[in-house]
C-alpha positions as CSV (number, residue, x, y, z in Angstrom):
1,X,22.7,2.3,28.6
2,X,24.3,-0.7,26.5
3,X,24.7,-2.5,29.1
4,X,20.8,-1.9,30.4
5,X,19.5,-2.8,27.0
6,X,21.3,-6.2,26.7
7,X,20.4,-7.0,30.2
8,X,16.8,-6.6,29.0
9,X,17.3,-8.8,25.9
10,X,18.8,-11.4,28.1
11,X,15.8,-11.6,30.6
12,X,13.5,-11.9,28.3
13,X,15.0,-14.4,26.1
14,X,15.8,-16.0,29.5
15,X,12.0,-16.1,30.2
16,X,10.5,-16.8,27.0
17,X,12.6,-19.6,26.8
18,X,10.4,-21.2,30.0
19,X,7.4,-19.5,29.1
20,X,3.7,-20.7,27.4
21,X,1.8,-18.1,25.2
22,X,0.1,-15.5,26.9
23,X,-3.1,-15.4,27.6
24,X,-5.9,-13.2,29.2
25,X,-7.8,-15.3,31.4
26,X,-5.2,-17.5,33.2
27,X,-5.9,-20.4,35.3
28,X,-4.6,-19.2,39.1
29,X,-5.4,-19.6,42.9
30,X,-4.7,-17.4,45.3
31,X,-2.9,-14.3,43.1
32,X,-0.4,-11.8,44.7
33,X,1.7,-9.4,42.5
34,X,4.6,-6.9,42.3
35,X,5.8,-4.5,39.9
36,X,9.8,-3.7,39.1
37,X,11.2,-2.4,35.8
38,X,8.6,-2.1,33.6
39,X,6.7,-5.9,34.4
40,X,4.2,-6.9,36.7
41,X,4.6,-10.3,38.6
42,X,2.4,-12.8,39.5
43,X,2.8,-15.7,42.2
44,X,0.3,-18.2,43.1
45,X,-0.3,-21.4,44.6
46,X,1.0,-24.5,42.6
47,X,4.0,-26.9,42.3
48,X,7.1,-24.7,43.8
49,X,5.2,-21.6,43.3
50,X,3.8,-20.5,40.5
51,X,4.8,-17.6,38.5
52,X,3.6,-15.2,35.4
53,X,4.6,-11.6,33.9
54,X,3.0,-9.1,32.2
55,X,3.3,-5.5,31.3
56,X,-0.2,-4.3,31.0
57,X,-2.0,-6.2,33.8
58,X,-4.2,-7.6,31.2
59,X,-2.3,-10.8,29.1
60,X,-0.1,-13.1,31.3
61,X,2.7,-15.0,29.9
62,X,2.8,-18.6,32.6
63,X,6.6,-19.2,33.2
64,X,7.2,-23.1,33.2
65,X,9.7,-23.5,35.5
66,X,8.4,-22.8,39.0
67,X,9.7,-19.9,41.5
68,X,10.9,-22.5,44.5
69,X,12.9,-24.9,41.9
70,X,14.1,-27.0,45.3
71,X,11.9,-27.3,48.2
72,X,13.7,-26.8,51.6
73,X,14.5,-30.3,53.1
74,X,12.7,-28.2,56.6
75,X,9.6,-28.1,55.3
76,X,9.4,-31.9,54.9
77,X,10.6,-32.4,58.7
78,X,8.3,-29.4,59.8
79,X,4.8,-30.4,57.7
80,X,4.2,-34.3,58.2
81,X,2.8,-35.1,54.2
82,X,4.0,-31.9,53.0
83,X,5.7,-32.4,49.3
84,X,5.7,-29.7,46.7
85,X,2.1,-28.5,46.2
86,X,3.1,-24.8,47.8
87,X,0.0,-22.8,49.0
88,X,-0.7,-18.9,49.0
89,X,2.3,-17.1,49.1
90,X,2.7,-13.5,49.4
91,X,5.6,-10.8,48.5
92,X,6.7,-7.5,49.5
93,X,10.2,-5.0,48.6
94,X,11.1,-4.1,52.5
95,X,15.0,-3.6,53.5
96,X,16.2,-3.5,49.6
97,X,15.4,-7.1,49.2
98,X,12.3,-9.0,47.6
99,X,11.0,-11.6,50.4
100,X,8.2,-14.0,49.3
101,X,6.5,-16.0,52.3
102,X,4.7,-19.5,51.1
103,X,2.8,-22.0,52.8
104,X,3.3,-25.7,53.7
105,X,0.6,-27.9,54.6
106,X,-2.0,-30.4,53.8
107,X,-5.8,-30.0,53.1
108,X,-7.7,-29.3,56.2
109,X,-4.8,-29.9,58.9
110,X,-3.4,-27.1,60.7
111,X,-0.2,-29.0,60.7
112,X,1.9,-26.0,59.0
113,X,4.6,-23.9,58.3
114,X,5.1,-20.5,56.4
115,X,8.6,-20.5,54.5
116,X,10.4,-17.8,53.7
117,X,12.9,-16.7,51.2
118,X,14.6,-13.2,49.4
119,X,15.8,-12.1,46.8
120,X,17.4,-8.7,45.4
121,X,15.1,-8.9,42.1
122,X,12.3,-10.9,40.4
123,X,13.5,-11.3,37.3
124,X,15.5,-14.6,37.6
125,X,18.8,-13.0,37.3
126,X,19.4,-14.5,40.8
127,X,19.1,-17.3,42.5
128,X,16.1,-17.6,45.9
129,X,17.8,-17.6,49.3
130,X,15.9,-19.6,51.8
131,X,15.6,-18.2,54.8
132,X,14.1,-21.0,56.9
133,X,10.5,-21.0,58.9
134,X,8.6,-17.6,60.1
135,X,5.9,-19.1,62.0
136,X,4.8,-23.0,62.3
137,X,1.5,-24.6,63.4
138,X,0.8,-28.2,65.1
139,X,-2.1,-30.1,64.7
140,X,-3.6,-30.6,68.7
141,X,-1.4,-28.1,70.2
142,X,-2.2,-24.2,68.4
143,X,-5.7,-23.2,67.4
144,X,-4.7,-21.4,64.6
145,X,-3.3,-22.2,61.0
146,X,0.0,-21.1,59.5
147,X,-1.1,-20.8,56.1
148,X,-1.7,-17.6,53.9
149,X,0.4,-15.3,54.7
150,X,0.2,-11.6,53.9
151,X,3.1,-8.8,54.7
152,X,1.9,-5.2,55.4
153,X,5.0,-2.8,56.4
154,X,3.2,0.4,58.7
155,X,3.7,4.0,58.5
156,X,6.5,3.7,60.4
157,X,8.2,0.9,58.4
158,X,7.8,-2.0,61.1
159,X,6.7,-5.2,59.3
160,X,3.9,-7.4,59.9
161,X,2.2,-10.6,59.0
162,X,-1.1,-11.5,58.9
163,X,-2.3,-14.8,58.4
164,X,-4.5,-17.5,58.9
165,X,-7.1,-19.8,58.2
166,X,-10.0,-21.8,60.1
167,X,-9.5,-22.7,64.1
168,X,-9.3,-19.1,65.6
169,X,-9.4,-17.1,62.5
170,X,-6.7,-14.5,61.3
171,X,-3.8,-14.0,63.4
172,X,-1.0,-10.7,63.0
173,X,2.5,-10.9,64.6
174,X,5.0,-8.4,64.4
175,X,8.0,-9.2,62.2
176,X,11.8,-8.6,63.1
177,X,14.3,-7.3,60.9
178,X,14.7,-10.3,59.6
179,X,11.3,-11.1,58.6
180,X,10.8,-14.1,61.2
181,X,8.2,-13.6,64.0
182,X,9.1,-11.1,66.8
183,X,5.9,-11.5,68.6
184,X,3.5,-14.0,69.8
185,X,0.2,-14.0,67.1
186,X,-3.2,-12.7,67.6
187,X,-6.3,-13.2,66.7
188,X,-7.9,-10.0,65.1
189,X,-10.5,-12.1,62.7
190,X,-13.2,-14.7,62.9
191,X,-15.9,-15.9,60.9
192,X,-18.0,-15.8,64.2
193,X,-18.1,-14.5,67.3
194,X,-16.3,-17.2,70.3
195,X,-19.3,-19.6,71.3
196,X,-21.1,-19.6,67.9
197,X,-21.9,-22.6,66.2
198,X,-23.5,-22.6,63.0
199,X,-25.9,-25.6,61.7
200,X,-23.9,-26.6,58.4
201,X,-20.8,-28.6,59.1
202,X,-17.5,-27.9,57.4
203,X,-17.9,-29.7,54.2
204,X,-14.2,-29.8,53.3
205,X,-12.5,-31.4,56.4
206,X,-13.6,-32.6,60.1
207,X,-10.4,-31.4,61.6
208,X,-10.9,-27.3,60.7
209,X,-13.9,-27.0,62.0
210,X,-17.2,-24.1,60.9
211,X,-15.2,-20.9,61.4
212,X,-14.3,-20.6,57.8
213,X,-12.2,-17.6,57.1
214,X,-8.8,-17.6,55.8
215,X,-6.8,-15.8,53.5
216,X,-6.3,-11.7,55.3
217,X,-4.7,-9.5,53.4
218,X,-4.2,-6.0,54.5
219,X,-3.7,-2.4,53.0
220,X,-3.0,0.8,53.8
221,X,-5.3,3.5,52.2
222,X,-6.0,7.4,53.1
223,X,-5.1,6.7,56.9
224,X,-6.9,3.5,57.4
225,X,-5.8,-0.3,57.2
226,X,-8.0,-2.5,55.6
227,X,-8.2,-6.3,56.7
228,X,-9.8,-8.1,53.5
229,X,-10.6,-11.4,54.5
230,X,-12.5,-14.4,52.6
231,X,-15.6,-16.3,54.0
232,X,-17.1,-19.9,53.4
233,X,-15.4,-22.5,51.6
234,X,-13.0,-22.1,48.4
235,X,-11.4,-25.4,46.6
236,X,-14.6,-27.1,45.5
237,X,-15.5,-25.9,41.9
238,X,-18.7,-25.4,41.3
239,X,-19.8,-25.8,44.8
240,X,-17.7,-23.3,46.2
241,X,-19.4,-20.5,47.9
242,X,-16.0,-18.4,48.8
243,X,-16.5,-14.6,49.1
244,X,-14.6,-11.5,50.2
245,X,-15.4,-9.4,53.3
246,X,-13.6,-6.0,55.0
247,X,-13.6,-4.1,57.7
248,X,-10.7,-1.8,58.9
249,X,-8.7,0.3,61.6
250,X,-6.3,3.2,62.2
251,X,-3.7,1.0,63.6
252,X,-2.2,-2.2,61.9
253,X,-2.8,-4.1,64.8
254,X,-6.8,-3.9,65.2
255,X,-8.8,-3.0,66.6
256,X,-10.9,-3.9,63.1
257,X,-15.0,-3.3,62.4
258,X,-16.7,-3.1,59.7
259,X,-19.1,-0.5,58.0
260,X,-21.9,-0.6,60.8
261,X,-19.3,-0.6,63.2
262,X,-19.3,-5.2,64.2
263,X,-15.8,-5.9,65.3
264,X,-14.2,-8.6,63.0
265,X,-13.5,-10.1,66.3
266,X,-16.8,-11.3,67.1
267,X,-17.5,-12.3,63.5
268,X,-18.1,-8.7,61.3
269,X,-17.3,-7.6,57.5
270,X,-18.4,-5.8,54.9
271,X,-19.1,-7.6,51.8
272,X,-17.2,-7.0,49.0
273,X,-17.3,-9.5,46.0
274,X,-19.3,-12.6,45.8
275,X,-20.6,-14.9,42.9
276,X,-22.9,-13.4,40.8
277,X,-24.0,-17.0,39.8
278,X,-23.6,-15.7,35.9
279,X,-19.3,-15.8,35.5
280,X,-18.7,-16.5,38.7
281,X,-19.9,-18.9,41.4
282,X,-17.6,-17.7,43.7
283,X,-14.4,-15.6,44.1
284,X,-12.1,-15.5,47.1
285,X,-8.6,-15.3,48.4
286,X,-7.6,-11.6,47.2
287,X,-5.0,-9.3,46.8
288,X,-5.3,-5.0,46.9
289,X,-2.2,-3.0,45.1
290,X,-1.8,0.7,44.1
291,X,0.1,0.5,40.3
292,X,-0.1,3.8,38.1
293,X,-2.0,5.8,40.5
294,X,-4.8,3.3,40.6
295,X,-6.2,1.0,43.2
296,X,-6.9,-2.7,41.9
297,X,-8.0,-5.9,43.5
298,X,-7.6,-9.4,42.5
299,X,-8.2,-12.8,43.4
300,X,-9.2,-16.3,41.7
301,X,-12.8,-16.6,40.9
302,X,-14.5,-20.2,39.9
303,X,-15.7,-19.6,36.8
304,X,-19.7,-21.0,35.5
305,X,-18.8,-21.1,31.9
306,X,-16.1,-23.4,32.5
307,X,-17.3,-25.7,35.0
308,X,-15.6,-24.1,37.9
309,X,-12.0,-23.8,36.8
310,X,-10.3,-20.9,39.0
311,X,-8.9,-18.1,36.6
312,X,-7.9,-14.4,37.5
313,X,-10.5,-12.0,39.0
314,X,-9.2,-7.8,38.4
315,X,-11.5,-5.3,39.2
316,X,-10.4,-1.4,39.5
317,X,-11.2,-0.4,43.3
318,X,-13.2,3.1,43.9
319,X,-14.0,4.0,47.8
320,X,-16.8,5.5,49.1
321,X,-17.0,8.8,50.6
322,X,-16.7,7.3,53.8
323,X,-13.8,5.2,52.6
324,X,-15.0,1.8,51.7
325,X,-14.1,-0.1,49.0
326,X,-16.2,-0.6,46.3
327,X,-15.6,-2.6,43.3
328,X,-15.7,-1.8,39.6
């Protein structure tokens, strides 16, 4: 018990010692989370990774230092332009270690790689063990985009990783023991169905082309999987129109449809969140835990009253009788 408490005090001196004040409205892209001991962890994209704590979900204390202190020389050789800005990661306890998957690239290239490392805690007791490349994109060569990466582990503990974002859509491959890719991907998401064109042309980037989803994250809930997905365009402040959409399926690997029954394949999902033009223009890129018996979503949401920054989005999650999500 001694021992527990001073190893306590010693984390949290540790982490105060690298850490800003907290605050309830932090400034974040792209939020996952995990819970261990007692404090709730956020990562997100920024230089190496960024990281904050809490213990009520609420106020956020924004470690300094980031969570990748040295990026792996491979991602360099892998990701022509790639330096330290790390996108979208994602974490998950599987095999009695932490792993946190990460993205490499550059704006609007599917030139990519998703990094991977583990860990046996997340309190910084430890130092990250890389564990090299799960799954790498070329520009001309894959239609597909190894960014945003999402771990689901099934109901019968076999791990898989969703990800995706533009070209094809939102890819799953199966995951080996190791974590790395045990399958070839596919496609199980797209903005629309194959042949469809719309007017508007991608205003971000002329390499990714109009079928703009990205960012899957899937969960597990009363039988069903839920693919959670964001639409449109994120990364432009007050002109972003980024907005969350779900459909879902009894097995991991898809077949996924939404409420009125529009495979995701051929361009279905239900809405879920979207601007309501009065705080938010638009809110994308989410996450979906289950902490203290209660289901909570959260992603980044570019916020009107100050000029589009991207800050935390947490709602509580209800479902419907028919068991769809519905924000509160």
């Amino acid at each position: 018990m001694i021992r527990s408490i001073f190893l306590a005090v010693a984390v949290a001196a540790t982490l105060t010692a690298v850490a800003q004040p907290a605050t309830n409205k932090p400034m974040v892209h792209d939020p996952v989370l995990a819970y261990e001991n007692g404090t709730y962890y956020l990562f997100a994209t920024g230089h190496g990774i960024q990281q904050m704590t809490s213990t009520d979900l609420t106020n956020w204390t924004v470690v300094r230092e980031p969570l990748i202190k040295d990026i792996p020389a491979w991602t360099h050789d892998s990701v022509p332009g790639f330096k330290n800005h790390v996108w979208a990661p994602d974490v998950i306890y599987h095999h009695n270690r932490w792993w946190v998957a990460y993205s490499c690239s550059t704006f609007g290239k599917n030139g990519s790689a998703i990094g991977l490392m583990s860990n046996v805690t997340l309190d910084g007791r430890y130092p990250w063990r890389d564990d090299g490349c799960i799954v790498c994109s070329h520009e001309n060569s894959e239609q597909w985009n190894a960014i945003d990466p999402n771990f689901i582990v099934d109901k019968d503990g076999t791990a898989w990783m969703t990800y995706g974002s533009f070209w094809d859509g939102i890819q799953l491959v199966r995951l080996d023991d190791t974590m790395h890719a045990a399958t070839q991907p596919v496609t199980i998401a797209r903005r629309y169905a194959p042949g469809f064109t719309p007017a508007e042309p991608n205003p971000t980037s002329k390499y990714a082309g109009t079928n703009a989803i990205e960012a899957p994250f899937i969960y597990h809930h009363n039988g069903w999987y839920y693919l959670f997905v964001s639409w449109d365009y994120c990364c432009r402040g007050m002109k972003s129109n980024y907005r969350v959409a779900v459909g879902r399926s009894r097995n991991v690997a898809g077949p996924y449809v939404d409420r009125q029954g529009k495979p995701m394949t051929e361009g279905g999902g239900t809405l879920v969140i979207e601007g309501d033009k009065k705080a938010f223009e638009a809110i994308g890129h989410n996450s979906v835990y289950r902490f203290q018996g209660q289901d909570y979503y959260f992603s980044h949401g570019y916020s009107i009253a100050d000029k589009g920054m991207s800050i935390l989005v947490k709602r509580k999650i209800n479902w419907t009788r028919d068991g769809w999500p519905v924000l509160k």
